[in-house]
N, C-alpha and C positions, 0 to 999 in steps of 0.2 A: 504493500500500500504506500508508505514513504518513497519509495522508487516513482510512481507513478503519480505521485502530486508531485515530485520533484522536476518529473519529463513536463507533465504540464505549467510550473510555474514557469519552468524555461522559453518554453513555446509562448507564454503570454509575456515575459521579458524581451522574446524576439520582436512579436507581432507590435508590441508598445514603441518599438525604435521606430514606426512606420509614421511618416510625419500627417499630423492629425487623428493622431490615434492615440487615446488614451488607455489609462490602466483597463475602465470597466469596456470597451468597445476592443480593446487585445482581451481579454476574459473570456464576452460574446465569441471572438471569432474563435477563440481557442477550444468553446464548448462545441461549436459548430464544426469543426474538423475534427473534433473527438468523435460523434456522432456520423458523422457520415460513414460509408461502405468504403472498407479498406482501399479499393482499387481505385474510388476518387481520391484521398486521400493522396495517395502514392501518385497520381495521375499530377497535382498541386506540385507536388515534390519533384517531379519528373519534369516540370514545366519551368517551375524556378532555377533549376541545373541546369536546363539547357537553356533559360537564359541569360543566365552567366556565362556559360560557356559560348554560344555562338552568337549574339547582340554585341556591337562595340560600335565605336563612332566613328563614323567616316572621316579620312582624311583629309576629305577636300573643306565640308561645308560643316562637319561636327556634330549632325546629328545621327540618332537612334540608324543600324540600320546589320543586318545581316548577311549584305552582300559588299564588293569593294570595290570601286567608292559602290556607293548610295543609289537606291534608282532615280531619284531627282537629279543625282548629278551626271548619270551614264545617259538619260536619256536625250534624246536628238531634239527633241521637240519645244524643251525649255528653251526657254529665250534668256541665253547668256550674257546679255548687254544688261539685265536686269539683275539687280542682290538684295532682297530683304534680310536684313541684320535683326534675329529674335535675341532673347535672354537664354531661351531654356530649350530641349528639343519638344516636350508638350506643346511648346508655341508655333511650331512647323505643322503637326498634327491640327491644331487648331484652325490655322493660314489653309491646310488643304483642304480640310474638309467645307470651306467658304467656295473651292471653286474659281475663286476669281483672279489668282498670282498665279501667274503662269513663266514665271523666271524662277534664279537658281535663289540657295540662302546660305546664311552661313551664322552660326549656332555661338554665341558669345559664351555658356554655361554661367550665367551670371550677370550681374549689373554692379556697376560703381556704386561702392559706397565705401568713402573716405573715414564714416567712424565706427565701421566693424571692420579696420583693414582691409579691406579688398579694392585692389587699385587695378589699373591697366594690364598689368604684370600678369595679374592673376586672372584674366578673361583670354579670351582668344584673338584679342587688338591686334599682338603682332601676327597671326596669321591672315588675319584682316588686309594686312599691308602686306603681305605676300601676294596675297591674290588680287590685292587693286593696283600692284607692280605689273601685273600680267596686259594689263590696258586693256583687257575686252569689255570689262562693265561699264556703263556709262551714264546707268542712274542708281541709286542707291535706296532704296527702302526702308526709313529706320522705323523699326516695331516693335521697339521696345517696351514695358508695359505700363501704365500712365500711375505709376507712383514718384515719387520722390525719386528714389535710384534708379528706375526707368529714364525720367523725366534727366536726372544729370546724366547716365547714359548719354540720353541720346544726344545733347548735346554737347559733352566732349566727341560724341562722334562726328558731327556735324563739323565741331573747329576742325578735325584731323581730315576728314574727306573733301570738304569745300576748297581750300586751295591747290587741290588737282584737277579741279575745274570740271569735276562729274556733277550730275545734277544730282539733287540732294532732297528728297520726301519725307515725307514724316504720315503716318496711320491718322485719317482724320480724329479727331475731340468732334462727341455726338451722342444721339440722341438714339440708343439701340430704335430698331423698326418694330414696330406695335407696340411700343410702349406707351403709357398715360406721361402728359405732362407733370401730372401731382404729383408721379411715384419719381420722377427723377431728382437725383440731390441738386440742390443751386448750383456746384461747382461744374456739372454735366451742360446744365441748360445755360450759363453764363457760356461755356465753354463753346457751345451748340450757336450761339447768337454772334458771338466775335468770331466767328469761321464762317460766317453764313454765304453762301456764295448765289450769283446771279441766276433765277428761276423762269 
């Protein structure tokens, strides 16, 4: 019996590392895979191993990917004059599933922030300048995410890419679509009225 609360507190000490996941929600899940039929269990376990094992990050653009490079980057059809610059590789995920970028990207793993030490150094800046050494891209996509260390992102990016004379975008500030006026914060609908463009 102490063996087997000992296997389970472990698994719920695992499950708790998972960010957003608390002590009682790693508990839940750990009851939850206790219960299940062995061969799903093992099925979980079999899934996590070979994630480790064969997912790594491409070397071109630094996101999620299993093959090498990346199929965003192998394929023909992207338009390589184009670079949206995300934070995180979820943020790629995000970007396709919209449909509408049809260029390449390239994965910073993080955003500037000057008071939890993480500087330039520590993103993927200088392979940034690698590949805007190359001269094929000619506008620049910054989609960084609209917080504070997004927001200083993206504009240390801005000073470093603008005097190479690429053109330089930024992800509109708005108003998601079907949303109610009332539900949006003032910072969104202020942000939504100084962007307003010609209709």
């Amino acid at each position: 019996m102490l063996n087997s609360i000992s296997y389970f507190a472990k698994l719920v000490a695992e499950l708790a590392k998972f960010p957003g996941v608390g002590q009682k929600t790693a508990t839940r899940l750990a009851f939850f895979i206790l219960t299940q039929p062995q061969e799903e269990a093992e099925a979980l376990a079999d899934t996590i191993r070979d994630l480790k094992r064969k997912v790594h990050f491409c070397p071109i653009c630094f996101q999620m990917t299993e093959s090498d490079p990346c199929q965003i980057c192998a394929d023909p059809r992207r338009d390589r004059n184009l670079l949206c610059i995300v934070e995180e590789p979820q943020d790629v995920l995000a970007i396709e599933r919209s449909h509408a970028f049809k260029g390449q990207y390239h994965v910073l793993h993080g955003a500037l922030s000057p008071l939890d030490g993480v500087g330039p150094e520590d993103l993927k800046i200088a392979e940034l300048e690698e590949r805007l050494q190359a001269g094929e891209i000619k506008e620049i996509l910054i989609a960084t995410n609209f917080s504070v260390k997004g927001e200083t992102t993206a504009l240390y990016l801005a000073r470093l890419i603008k005097p190479r004379g690429l053109r330089v975008t930024r992800l509109a500030h708005g108003i998601p679509l079907g949303s109610d006026l009332e539900y949006i914060d003032q910072g969104t609908v202020g942000r939504a009225i100084e962007g307003r463009q010609e209709f």
